[in-house]
N, C-alpha and C positions, 0 to 999 in steps of 0.2 A: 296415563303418566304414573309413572312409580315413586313412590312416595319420596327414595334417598335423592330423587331427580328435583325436586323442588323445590331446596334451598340453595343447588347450583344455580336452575332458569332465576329465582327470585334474585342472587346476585347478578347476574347477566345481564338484567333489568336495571337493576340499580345501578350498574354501571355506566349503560348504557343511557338512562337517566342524566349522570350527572355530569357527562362528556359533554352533551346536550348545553346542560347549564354552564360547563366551565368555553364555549361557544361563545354564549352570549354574555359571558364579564367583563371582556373589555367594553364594551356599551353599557352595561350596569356598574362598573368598578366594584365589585362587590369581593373582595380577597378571600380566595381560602383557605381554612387550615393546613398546614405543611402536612402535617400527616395524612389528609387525606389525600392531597397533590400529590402525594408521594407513588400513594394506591394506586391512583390512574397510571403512571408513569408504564408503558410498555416492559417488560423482566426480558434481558435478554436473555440467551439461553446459553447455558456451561459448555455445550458442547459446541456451539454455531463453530463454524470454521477451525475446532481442530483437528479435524481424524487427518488418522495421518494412515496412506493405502499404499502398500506394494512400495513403501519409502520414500512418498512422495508426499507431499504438504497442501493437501486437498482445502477446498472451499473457498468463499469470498466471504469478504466484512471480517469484522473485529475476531481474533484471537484469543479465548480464555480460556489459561492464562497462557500471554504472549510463549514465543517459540525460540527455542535457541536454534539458531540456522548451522548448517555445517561450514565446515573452515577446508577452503584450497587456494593454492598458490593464482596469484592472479599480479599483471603486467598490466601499468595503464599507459595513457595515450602520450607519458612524457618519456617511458623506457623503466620506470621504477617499477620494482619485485616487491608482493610484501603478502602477507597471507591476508583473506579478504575481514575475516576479524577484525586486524589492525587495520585497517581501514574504515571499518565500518564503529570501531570501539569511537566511542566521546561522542558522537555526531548523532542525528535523528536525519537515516536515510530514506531517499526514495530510492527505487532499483527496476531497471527496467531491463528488458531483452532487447536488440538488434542486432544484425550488422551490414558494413559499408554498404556492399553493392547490390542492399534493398531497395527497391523503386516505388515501393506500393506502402504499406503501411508503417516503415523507417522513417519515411519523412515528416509523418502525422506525428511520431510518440517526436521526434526533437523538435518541432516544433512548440508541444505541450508541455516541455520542460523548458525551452526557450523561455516560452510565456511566464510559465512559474518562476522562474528566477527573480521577475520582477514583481511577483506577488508577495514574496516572503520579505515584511519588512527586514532593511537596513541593522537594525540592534540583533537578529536572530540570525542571519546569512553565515557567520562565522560558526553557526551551529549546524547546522543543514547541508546536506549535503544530498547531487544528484549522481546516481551511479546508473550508466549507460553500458553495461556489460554484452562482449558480440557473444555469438552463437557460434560463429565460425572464424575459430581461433586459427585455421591453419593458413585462412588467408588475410584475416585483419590485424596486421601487426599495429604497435606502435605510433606508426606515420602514415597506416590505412586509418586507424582513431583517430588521431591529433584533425587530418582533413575532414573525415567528418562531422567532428565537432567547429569544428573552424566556422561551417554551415551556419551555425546556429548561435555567433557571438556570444559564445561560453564564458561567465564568471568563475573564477577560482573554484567555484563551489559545485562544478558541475566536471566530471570526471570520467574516463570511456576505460575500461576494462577489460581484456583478452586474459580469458582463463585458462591455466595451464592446460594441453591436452588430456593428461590424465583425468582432470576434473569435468571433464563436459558434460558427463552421464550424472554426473551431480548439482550440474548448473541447468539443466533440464527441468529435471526431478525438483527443483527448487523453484523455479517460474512457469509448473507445469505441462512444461512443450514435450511430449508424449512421441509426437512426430518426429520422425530424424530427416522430413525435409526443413529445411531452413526458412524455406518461401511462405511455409503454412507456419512460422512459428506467431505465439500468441501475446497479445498486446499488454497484459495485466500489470499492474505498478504496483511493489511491496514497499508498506512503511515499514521500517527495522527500531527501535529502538534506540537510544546510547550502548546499551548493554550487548547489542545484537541481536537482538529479540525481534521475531516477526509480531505484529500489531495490529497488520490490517493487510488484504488485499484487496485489490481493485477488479471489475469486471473487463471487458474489453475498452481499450482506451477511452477512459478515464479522461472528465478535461482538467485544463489546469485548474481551474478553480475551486474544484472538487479537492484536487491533493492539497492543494494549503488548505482547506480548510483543515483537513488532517492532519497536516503538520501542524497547525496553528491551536489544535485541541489539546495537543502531547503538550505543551508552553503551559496551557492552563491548569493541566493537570499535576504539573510541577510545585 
């Protein structure tokens, strides 16, 4: 062993040590210094989840620091125009990919927001908001959204999105569906911020309980 290697293994020990000990405190009650609690605590890292490749908004988990998303015109499932900014501004979004006349893994994600609606207590729901945006804007209009959502006894807070055509190649690139078949597109759920900030993403469908918790961490960190 090389000598500058020994004061690393000896913290690696002590670490390892006192993870052991912080094990067994709730049966001993015995409290630790914050400072050292502190120590143990895992460091996330600056980089996890922001590279951004070929234009596109790579990785899962937390964002640092979060992401400002790009802005295109987007149509929801009541006929209203608005740029997706102004929709996404004041709120703390979820955002998901589909559309209509998906049979396979469309009915899993509304389902999973279904369910969330009713996890996000009552005092926050006017904060939150669910955005269900299609892939394939040339055939889900308006009144293909409105009936899909209809499926899943949608609260106010829960919203379906057809992106202007121009914008596809950037609604892609932003929920990383790489694929231009729609059948293979990928199930991943973005929290966005108030500001419109990307926050976090999800791996492949993501359950509900999972995303409130995420919503419900953005509350305390307020």
């Amino acid at each position: 062993m090389m000598p500058q290697d020994q004061p690393q293994n000896q913290r690696q020990r002590q670490r390892r040590d006192m993870l052991r000990l912080m094990s067994a405190l709730p049966l001993l009650s015995i409290p630790l210094p914050l400072s050292l609690s502190l120590s143990l605590l895992p460091v996330a890292s600056a980089s996890a989840g922001t590279a951004v490749v070929d234009g596109t908004l790579g990785g899962h988990g937390y964002f640092y620091p979060p992401v400002l998303l790009p802005d295109f015109g987007v149509t929801d499932h009541t006929g209203k125009h608005a740029s997706f900014r102004q929709i996404l501004h004041g709120h703390i979004s979820l955002v998901q990919l589909i559309f209509t006349s998906c049979s396979n893994v469309c009915p899993i994600q509304g389902a999973t927001f279904s369910q969330l609606q009713e996890l996000i207590p009552a005092a926050h729901r006017s904060k939150v908001q669910l955005l269900s945006i299609t892939i394939d804007p040339l055939n889900d209009n308006p009144e293909a959204l409105a009936a899909w959502l209809k499926q899943f006894n949608p609260q106010p807070m829960w919203k379906a999105l057809r992106p202007d055509i121009k914008a596809i190649d950037t609604v892609r690139q932003l929920l990383n569906q790489n694929k231009t078949d729609v059948n293979s597109h990928l199930s991943e759920v973005l929290l966005v911020d108030a500001s419109s900030k990307l926050v976090w993403r999800s791996s492949e469908l993501p359950s509900s309980e999972a995303l409130a918790d995420k919503v419900l961490a953005l509350f305390v960190k307020r």
